[in-house]
PQR file with spaces between the fields and no chain letter, atoms N, CA, C, O and H, PARSE charges and radii, in Angstrom:
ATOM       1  N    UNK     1     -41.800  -35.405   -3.346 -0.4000 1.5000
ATOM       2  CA   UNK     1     -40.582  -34.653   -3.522 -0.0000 2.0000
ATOM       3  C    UNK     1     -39.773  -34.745   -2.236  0.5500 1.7000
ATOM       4  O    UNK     1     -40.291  -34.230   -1.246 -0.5500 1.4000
ATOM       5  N    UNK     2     -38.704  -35.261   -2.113 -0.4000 1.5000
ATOM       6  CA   UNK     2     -37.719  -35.237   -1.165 -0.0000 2.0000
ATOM       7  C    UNK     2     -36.572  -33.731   -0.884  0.5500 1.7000
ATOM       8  O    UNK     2     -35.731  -33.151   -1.571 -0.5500 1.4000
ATOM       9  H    UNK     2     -38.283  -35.679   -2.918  0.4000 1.0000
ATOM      10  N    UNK     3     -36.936  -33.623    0.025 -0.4000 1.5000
ATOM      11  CA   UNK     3     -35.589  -32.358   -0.009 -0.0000 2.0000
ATOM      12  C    UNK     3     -34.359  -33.461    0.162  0.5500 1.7000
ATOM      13  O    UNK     3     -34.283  -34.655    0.450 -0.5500 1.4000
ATOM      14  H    UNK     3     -37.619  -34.094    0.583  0.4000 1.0000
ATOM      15  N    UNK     4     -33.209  -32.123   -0.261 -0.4000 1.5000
ATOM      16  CA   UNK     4     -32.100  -32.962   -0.169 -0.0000 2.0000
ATOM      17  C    UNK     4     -31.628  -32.778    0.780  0.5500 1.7000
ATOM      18  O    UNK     4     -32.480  -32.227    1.478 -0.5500 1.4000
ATOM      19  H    UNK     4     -33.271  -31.153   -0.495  0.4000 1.0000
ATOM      20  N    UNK     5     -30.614  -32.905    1.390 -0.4000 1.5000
ATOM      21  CA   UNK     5     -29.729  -32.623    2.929 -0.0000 2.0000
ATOM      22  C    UNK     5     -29.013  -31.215    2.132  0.5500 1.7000
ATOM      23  O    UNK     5     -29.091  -30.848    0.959 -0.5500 1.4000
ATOM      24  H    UNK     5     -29.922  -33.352    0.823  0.4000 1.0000
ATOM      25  N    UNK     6     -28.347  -30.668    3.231 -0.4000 1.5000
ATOM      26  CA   UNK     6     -27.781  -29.257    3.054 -0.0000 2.0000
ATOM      27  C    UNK     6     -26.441  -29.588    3.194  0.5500 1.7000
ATOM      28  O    UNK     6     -26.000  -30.488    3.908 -0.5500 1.4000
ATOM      29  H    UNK     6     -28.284  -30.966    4.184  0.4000 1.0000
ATOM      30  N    UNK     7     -25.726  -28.735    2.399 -0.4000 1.5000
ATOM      31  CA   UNK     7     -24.159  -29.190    2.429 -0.0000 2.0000
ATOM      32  C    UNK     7     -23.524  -28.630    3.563  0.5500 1.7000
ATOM      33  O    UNK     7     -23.407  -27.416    3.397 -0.5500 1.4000
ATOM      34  H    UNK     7     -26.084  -28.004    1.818  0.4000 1.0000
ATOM      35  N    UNK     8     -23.100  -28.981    4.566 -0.4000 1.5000
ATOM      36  CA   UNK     8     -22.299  -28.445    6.161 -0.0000 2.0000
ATOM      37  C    UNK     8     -21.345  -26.907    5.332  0.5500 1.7000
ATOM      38  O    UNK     8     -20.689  -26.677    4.316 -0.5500 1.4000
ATOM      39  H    UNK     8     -23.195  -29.967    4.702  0.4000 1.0000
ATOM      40  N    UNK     9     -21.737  -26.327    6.328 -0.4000 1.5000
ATOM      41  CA   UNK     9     -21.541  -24.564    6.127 -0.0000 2.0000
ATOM      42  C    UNK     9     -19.762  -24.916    6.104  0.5500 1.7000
ATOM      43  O    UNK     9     -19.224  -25.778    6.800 -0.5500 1.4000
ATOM      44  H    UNK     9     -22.270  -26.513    7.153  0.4000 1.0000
ATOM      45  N    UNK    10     -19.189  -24.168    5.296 -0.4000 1.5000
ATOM      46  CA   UNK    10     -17.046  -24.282    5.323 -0.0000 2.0000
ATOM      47  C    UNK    10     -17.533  -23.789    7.160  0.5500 1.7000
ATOM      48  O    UNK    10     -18.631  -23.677    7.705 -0.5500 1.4000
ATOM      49  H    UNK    10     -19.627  -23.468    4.731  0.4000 1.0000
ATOM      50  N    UNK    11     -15.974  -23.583    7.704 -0.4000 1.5000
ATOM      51  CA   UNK    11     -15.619  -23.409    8.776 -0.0000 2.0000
ATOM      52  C    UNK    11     -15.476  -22.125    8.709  0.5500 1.7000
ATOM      53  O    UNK    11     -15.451  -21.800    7.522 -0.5500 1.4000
ATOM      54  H    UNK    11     -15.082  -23.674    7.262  0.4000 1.0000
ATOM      55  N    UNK    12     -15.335  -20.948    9.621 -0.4000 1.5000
ATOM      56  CA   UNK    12     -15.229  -19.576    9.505 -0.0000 2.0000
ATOM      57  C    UNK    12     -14.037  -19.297    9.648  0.5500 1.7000
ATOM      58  O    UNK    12     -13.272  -19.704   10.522 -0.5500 1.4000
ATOM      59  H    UNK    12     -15.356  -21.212   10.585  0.4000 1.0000
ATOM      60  N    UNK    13     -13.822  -18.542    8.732 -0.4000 1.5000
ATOM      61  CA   UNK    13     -11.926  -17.846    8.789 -0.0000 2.0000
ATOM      62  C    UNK    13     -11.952  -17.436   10.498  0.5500 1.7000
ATOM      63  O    UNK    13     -12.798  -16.932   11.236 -0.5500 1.4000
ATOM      64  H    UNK    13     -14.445  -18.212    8.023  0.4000 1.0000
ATOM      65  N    UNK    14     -10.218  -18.063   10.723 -0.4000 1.5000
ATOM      66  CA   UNK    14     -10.172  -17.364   12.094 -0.0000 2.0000
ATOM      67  C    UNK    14      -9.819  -15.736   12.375  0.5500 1.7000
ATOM      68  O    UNK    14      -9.028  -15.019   11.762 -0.5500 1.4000
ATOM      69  H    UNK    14      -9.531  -18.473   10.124  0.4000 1.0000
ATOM      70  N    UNK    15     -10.403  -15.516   13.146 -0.4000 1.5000
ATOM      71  CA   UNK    15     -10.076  -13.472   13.440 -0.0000 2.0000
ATOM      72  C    UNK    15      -8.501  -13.320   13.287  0.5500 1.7000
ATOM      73  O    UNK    15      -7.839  -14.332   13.515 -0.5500 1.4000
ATOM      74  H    UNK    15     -11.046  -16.098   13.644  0.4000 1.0000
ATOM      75  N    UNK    16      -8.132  -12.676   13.086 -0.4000 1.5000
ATOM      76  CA   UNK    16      -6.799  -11.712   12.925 -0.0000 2.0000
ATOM      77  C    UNK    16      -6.465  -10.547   12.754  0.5500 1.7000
ATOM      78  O    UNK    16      -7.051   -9.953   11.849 -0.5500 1.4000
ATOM      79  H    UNK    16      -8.670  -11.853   12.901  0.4000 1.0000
ATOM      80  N    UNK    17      -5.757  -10.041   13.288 -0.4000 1.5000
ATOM      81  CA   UNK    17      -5.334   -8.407   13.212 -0.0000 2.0000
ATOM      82  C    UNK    17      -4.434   -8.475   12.578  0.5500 1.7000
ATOM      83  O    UNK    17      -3.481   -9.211   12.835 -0.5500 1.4000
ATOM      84  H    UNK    17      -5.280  -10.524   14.023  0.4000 1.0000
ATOM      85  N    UNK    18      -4.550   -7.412   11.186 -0.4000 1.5000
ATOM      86  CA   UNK    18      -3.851   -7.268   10.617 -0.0000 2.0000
ATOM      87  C    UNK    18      -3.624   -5.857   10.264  0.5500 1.7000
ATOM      88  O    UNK    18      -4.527   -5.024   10.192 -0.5500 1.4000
ATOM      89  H    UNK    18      -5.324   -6.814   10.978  0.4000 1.0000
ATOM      90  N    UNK    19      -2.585   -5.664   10.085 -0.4000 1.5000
ATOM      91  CA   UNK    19      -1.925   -3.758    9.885 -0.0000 2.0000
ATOM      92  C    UNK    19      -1.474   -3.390    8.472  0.5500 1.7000
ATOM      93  O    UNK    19      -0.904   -4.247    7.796 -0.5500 1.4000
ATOM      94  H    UNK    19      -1.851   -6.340   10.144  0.4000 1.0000
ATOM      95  N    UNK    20      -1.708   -2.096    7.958 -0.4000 1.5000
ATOM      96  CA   UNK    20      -1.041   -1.480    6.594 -0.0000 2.0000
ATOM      97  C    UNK    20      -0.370   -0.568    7.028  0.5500 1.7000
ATOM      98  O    UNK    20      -0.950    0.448    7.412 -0.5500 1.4000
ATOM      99  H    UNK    20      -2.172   -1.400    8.507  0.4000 1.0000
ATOM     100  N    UNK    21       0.542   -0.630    7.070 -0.4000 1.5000
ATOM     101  CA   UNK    21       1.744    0.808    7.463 -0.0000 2.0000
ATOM     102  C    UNK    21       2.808    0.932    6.424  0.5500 1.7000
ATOM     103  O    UNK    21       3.237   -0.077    5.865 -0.5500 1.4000
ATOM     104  H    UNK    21       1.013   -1.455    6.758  0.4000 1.0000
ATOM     105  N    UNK    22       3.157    1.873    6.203 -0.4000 1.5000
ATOM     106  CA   UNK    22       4.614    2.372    5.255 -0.0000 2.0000
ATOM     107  C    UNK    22       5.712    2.015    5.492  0.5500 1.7000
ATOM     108  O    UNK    22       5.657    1.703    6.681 -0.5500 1.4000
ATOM     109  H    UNK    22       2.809    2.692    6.657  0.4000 1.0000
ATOM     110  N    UNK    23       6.830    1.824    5.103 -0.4000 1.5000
ATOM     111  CA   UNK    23       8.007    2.402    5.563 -0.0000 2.0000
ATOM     112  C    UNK    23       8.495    3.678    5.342  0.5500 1.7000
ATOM     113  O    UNK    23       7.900    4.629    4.835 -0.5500 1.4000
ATOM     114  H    UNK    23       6.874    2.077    4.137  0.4000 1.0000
ATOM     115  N    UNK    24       9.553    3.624    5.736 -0.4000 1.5000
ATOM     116  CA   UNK    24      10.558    4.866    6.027 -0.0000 2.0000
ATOM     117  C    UNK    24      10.782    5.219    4.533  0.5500 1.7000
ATOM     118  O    UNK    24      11.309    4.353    3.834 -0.5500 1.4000
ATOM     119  H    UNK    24      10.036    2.851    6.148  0.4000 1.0000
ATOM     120  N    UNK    25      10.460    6.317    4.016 -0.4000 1.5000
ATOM     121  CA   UNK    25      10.763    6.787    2.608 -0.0000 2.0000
ATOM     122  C    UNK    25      12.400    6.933    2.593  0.5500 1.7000
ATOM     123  O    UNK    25      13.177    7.375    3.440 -0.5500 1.4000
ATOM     124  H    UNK    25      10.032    7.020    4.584  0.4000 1.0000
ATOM     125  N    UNK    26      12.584    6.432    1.409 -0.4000 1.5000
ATOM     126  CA   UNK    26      13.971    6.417    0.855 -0.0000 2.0000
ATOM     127  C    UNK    26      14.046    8.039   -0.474  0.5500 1.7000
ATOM     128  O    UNK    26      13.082    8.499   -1.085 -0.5500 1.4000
ATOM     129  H    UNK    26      11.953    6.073    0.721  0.4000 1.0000
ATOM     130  N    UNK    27      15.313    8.465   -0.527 -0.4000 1.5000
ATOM     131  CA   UNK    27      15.458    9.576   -1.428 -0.0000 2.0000
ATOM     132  C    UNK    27      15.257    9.320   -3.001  0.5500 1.7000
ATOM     133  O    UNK    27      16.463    9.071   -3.010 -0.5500 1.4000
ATOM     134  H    UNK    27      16.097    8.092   -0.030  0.4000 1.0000
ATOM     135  N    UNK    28      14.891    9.155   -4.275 -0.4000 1.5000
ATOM     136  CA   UNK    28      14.972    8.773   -5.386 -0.0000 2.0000
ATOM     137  C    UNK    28      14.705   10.415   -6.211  0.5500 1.7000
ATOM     138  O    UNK    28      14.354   11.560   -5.926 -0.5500 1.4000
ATOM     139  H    UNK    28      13.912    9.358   -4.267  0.4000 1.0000
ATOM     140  N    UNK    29      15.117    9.640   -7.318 -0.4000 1.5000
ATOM     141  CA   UNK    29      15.047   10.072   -8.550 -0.0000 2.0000
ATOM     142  C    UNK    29      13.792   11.218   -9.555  0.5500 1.7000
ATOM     143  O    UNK    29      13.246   10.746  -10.552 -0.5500 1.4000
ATOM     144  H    UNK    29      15.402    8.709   -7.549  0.4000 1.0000
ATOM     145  N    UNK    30      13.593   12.211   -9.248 -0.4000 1.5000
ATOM     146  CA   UNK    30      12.337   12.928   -9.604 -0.0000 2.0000
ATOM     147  C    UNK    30      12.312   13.337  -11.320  0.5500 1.7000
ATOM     148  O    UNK    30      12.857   14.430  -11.471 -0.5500 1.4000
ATOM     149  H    UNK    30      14.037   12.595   -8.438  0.4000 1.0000
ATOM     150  N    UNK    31      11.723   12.619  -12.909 -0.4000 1.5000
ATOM     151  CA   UNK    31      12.277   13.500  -13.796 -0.0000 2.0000
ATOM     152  C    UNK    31      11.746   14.266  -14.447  0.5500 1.7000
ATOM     153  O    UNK    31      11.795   14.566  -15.640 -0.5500 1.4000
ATOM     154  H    UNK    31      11.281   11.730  -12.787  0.4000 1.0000
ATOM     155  N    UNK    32      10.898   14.791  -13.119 -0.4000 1.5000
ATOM     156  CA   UNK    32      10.648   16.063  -13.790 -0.0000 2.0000
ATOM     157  C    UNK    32      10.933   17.136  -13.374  0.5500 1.7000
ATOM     158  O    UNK    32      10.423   18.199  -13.726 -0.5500 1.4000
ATOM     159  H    UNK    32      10.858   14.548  -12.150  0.4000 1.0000
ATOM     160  N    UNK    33      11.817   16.971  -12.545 -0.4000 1.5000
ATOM     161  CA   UNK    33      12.848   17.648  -11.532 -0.0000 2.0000
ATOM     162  C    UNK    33      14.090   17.453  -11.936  0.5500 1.7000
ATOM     163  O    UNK    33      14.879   18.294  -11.505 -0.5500 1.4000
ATOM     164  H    UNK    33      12.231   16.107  -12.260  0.4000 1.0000
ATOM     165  N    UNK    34      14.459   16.771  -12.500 -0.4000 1.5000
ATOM     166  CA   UNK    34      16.072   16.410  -12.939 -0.0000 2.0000
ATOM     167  C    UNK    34      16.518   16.673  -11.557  0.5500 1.7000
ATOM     168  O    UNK    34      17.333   17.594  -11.504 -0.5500 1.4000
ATOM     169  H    UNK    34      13.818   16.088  -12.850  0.4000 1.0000
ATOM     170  N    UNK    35      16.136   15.977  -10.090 -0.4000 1.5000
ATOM     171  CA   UNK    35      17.249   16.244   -9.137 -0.0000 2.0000
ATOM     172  C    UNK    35      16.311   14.758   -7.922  0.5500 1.7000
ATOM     173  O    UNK    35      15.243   14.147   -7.915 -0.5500 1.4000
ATOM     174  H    UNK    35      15.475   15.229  -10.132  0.4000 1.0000
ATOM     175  N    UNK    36      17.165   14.805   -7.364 -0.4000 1.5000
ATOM     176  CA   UNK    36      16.593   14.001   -6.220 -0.0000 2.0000
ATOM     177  C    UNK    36      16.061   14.380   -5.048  0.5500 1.7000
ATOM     178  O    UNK    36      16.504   14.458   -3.902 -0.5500 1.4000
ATOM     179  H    UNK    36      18.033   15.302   -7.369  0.4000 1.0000
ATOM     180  N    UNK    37      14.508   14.712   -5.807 -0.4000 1.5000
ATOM     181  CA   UNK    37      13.632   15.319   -5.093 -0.0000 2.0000
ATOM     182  C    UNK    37      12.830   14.437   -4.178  0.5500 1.7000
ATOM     183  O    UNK    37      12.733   14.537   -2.955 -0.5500 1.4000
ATOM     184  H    UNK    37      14.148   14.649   -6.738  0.4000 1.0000
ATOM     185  N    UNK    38      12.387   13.736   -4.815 -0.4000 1.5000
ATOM     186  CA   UNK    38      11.510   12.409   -4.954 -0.0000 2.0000
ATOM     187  C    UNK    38      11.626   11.445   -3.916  0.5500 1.7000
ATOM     188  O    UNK    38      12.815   11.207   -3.703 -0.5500 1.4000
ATOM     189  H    UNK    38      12.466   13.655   -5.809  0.4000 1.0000
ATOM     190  N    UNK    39      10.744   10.703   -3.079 -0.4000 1.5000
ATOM     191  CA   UNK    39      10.892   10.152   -2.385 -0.0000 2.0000
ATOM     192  C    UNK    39       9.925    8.589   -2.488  0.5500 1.7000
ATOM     193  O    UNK    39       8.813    8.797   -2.972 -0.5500 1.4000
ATOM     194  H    UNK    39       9.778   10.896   -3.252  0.4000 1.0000
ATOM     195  N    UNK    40      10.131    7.434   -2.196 -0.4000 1.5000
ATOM     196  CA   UNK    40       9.655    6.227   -2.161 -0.0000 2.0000
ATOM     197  C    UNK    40       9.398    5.537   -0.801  0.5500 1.7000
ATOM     198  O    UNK    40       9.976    5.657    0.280 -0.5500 1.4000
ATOM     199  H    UNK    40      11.035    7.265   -1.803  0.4000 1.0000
ATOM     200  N    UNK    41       8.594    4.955   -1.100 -0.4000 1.5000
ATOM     201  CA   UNK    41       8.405    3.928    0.017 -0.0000 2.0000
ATOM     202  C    UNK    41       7.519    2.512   -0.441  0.5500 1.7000
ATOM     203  O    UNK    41       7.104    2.221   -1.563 -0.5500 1.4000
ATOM     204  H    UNK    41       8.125    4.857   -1.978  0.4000 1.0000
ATOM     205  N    UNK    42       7.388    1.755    0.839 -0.4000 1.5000
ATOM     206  CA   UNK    42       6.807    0.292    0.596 -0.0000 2.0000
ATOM     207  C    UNK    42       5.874    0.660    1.657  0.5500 1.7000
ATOM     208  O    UNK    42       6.045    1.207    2.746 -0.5500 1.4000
ATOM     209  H    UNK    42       7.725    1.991    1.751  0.4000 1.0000
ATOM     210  N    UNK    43       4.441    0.042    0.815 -0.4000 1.5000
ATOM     211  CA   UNK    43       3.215   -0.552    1.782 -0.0000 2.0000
ATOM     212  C    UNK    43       3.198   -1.671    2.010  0.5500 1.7000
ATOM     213  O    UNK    43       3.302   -2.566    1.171 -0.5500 1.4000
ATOM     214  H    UNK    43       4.302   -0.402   -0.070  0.4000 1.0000
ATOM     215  N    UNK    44       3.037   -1.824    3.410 -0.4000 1.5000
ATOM     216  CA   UNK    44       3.625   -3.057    4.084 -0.0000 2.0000
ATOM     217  C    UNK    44       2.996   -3.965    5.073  0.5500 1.7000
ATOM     218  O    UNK    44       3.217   -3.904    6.282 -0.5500 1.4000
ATOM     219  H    UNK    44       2.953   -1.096    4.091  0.4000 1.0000
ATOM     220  N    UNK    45       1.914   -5.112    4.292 -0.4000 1.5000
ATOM     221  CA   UNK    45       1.287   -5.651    5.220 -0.0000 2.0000
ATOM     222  C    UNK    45       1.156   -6.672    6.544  0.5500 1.7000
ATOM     223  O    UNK    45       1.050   -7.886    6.373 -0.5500 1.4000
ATOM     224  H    UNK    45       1.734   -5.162    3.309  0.4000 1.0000
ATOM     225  N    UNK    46       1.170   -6.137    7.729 -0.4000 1.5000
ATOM     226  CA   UNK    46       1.892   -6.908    8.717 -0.0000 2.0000
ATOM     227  C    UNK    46       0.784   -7.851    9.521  0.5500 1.7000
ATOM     228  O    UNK    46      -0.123   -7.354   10.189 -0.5500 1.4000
ATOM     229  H    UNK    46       1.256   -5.150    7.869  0.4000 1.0000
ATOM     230  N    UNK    47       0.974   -9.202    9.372 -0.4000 1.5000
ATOM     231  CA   UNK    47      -0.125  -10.421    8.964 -0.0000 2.0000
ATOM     232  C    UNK    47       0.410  -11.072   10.300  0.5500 1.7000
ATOM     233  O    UNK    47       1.570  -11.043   10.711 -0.5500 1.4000
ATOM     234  H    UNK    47       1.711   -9.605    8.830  0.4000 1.0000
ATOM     235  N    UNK    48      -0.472  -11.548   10.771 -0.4000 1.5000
ATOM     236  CA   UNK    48       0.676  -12.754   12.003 -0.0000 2.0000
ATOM     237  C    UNK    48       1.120  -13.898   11.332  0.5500 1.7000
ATOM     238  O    UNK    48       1.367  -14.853   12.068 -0.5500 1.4000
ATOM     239  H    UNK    48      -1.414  -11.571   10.437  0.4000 1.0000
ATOM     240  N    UNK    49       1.286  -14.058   10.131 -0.4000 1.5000
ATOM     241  CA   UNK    49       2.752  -15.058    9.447 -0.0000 2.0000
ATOM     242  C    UNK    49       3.528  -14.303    8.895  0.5500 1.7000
ATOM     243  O    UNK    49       4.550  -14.868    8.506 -0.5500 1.4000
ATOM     244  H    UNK    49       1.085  -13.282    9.533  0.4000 1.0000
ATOM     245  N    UNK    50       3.454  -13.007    8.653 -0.4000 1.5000
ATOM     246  CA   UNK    50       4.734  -12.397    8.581 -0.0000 2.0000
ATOM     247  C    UNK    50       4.420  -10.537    8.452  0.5500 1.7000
ATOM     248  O    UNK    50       3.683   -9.676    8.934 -0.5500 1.4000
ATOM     249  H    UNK    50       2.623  -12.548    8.969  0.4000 1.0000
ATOM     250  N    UNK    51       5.446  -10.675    7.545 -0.4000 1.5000
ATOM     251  CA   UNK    51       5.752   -9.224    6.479 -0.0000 2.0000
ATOM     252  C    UNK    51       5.500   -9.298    5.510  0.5500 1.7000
ATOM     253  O    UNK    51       5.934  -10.369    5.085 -0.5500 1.4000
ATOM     254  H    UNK    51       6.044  -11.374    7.154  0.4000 1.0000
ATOM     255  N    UNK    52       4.793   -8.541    4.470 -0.4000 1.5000
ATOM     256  CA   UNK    52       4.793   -8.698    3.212 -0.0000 2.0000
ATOM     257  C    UNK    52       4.367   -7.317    2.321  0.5500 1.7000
ATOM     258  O    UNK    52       3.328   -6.736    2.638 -0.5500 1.4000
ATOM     259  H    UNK    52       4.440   -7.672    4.815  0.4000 1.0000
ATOM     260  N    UNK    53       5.060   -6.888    1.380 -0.4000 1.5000
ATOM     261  CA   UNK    53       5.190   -5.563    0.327 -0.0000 2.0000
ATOM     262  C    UNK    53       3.806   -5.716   -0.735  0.5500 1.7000
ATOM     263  O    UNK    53       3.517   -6.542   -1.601 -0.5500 1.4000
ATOM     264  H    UNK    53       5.903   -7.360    1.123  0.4000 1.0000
ATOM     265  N    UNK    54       3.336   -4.872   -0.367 -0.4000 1.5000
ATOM     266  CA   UNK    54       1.628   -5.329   -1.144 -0.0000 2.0000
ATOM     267  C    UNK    54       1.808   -4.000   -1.847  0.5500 1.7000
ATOM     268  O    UNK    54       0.696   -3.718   -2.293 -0.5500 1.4000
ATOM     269  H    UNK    54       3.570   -4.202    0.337  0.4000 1.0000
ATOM     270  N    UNK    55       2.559   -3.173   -2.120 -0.4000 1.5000
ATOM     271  CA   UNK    55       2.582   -2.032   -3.368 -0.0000 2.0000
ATOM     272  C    UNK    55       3.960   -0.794   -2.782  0.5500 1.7000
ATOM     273  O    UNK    55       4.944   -1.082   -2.100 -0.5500 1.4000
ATOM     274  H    UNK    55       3.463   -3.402   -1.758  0.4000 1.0000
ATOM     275  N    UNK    56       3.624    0.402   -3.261 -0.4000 1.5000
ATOM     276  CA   UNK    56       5.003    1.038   -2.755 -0.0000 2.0000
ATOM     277  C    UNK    56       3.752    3.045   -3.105  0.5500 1.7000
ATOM     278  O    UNK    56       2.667    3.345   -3.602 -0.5500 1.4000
ATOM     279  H    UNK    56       2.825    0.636   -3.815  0.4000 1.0000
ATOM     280  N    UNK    57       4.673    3.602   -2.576 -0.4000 1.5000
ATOM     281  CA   UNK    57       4.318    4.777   -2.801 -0.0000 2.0000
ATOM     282  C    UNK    57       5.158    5.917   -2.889  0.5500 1.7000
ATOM     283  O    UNK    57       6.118    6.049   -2.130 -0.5500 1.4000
ATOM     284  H    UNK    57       5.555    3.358   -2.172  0.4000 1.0000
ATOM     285  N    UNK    58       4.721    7.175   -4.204 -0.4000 1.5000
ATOM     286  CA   UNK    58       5.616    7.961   -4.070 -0.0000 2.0000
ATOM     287  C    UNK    58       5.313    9.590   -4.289  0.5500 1.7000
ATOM     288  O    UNK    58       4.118    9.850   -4.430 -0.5500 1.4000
ATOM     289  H    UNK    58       3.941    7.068   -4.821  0.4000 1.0000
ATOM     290  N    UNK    59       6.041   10.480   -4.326 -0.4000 1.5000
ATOM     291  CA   UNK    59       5.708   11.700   -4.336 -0.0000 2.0000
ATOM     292  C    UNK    59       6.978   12.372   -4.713  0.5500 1.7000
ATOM     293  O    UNK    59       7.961   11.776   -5.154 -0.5500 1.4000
ATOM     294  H    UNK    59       7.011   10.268   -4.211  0.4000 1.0000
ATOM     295  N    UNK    60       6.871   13.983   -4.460 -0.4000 1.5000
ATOM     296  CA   UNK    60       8.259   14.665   -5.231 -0.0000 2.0000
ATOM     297  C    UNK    60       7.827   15.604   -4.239  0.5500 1.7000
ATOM     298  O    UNK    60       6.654   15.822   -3.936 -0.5500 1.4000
ATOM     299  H    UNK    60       6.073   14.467   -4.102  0.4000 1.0000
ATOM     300  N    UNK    61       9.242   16.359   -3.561 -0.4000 1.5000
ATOM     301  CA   UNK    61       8.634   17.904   -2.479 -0.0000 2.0000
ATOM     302  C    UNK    61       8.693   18.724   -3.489  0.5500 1.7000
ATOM     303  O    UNK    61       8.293   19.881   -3.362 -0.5500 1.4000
ATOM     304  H    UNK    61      10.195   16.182   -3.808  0.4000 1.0000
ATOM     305  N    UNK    62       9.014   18.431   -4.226 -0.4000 1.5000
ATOM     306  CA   UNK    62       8.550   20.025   -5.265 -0.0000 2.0000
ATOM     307  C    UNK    62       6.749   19.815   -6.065  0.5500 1.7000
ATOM     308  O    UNK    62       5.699   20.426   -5.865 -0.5500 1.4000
ATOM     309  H    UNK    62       9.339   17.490   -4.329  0.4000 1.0000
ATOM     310  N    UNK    63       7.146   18.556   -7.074 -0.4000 1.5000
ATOM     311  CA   UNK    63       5.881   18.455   -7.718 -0.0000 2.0000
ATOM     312  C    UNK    63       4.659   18.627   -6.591  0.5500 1.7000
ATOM     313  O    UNK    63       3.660   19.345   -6.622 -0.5500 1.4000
ATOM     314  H    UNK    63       7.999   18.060   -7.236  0.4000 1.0000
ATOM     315  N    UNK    64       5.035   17.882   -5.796 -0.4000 1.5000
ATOM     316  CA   UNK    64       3.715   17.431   -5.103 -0.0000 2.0000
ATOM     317  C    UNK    64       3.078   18.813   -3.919  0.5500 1.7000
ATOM     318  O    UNK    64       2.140   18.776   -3.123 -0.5500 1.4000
ATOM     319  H    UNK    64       5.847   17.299   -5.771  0.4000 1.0000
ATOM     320  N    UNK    65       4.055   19.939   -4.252 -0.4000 1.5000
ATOM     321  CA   UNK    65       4.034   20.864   -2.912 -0.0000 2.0000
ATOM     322  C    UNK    65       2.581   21.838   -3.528  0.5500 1.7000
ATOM     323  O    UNK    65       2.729   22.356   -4.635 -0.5500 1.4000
ATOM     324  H    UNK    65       4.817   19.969   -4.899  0.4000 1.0000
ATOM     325  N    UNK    66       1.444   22.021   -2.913 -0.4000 1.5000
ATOM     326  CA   UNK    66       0.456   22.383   -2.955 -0.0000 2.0000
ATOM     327  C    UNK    66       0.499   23.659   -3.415  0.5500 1.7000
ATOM     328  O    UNK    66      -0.057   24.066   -4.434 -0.5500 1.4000
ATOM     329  H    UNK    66       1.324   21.600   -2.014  0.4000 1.0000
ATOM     330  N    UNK    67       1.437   24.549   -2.347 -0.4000 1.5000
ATOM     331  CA   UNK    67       2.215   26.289   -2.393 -0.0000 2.0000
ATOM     332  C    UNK    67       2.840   26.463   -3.799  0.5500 1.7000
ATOM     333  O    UNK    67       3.031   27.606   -4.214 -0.5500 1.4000
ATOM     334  H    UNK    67       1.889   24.218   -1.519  0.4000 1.0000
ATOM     335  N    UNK    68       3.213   25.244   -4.654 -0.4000 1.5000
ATOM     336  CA   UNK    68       3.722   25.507   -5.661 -0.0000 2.0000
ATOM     337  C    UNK    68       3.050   25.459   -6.823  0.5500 1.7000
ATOM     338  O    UNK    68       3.678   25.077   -7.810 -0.5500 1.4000
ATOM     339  H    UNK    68       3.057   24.316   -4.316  0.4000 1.0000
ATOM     340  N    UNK    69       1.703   25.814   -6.958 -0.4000 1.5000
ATOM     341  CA   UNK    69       0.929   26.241   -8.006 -0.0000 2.0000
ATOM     342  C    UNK    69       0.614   24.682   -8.783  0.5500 1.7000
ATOM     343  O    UNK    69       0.727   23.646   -8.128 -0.5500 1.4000
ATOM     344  H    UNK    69       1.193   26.125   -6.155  0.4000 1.0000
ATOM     345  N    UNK    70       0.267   24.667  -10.043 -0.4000 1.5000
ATOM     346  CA   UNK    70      -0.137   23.564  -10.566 -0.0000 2.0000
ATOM     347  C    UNK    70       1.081   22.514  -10.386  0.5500 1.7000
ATOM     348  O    UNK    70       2.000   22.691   -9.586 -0.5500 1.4000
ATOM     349  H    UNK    70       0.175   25.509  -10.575  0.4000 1.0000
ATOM     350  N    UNK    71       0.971   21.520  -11.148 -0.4000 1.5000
ATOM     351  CA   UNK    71       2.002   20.310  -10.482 -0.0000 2.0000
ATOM     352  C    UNK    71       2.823   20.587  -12.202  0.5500 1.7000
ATOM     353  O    UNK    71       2.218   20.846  -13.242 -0.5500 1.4000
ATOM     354  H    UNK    71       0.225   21.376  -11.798  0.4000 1.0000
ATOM     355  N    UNK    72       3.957   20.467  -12.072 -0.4000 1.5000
ATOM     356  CA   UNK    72       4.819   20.689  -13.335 -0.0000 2.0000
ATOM     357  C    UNK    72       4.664   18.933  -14.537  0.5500 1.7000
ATOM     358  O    UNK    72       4.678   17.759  -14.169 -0.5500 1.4000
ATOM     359  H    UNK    72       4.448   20.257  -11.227  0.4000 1.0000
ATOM     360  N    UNK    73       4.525   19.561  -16.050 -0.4000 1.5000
ATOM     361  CA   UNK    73       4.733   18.514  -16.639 -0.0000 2.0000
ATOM     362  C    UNK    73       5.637   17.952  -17.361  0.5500 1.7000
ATOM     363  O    UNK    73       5.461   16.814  -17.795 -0.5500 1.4000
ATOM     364  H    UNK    73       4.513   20.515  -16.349  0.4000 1.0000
């Protein structure tokens, strides 16, 4: 029985630092508030080839306010 040779290991990804940070929330549209409660933003992954929007996030200061009892439906 012969062994076979081993296939040469890939090369190892090179290290990089990479960051997830938000942006700056913008004002929008809340409807379950009928008012512009609501606020948005972009998750934003910062890669050393660039910028890039990998999802968004959002909330309402009313719905989302803890002090304000259950969340309205």
């Amino acid at each position: 029985m012969k062994h076979r040779p081993r296939p040469p290991l890939p090369a190892p990804f090179p290290s990089a630092t990479v960051y997830v940070t938000t942006s700056r929330p913008r004002a929008d549209w809340c409807p379950a508030c009928k008012a512009y409660t609501a606020f948005v933003g972009d998750v934003l992954l910062l890669a050393e080839d660039g910028v890039s929007v990998v999802g968004t996030y959002t909330g309402c200061e009313i719905c989302d306010d803890p002090d304000e009892g259950a969340p309205r439906a």
